[in-house]
N, C-alpha and C positions, 0 to 999 in steps of 0.2 A: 693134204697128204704128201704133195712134193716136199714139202720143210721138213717131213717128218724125217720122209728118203734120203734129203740129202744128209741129213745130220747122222743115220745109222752108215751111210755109206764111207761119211768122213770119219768116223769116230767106232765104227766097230772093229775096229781090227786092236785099240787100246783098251776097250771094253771089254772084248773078250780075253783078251790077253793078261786082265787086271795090273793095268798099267795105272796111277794115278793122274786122273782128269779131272784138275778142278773146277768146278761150276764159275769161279773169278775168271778163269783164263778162254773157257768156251768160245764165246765171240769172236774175239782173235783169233784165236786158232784157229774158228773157222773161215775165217775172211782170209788169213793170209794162207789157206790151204787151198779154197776154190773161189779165190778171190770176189767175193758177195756177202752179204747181210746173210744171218741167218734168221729171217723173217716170220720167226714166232707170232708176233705181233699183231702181224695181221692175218693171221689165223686166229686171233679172237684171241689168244694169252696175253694176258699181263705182263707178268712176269716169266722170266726163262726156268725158273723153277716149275711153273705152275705145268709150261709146256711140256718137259722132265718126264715129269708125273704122270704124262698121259703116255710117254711110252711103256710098251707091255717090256715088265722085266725088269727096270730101274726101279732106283733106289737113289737117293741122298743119304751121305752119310756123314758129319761132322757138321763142326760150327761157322760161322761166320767166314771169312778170306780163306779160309782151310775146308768147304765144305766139299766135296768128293761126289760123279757122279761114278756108279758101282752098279752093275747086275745081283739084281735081286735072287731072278730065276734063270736062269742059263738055258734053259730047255725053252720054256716062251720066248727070251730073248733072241735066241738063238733060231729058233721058226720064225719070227719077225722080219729079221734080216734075211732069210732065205727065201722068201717073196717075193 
């Protein structure tokens, strides 16, 4: 659940804002924001998409090098974050 926190804590003020975040550049971003891994991984996800997924409120949106993480639901997303 901390992997979940740190990633709403780094990343929701562009998510809410509907800034464009793409799913290629995540990692970095987050590493060079609160200098660490964002260690999906060993929270039992495969992939960072899959972990994505399991936020309440997200969404993937496009293709390949261009695909886009996006709030789905603003109101769930939005109480997620305020926890």
């Amino acid at each position: 659940m901390a992997v979940k926190a740190s990633f709403l804590a780094c990343f929701r003020g562009e998510l809410l804002s509907d800034r464009p975040l793409l799913l290629s550049h995540l990692n970095n971003l987050f590493r060079a924001r609160c200098g660490e891994e964002l260690t999906y991984k060993a929270c039992g996800y495969a992939k960072l998409r899959d972990f994505l997924m399991d936020i309440p409120g997200l969404r993937l949106h496009g293709l390949g090098n261009q695909m886009q993480v996006v709030v789905e639901d603003r109101s769930v997303f939005e109480s997620l974050c305020n926890k």
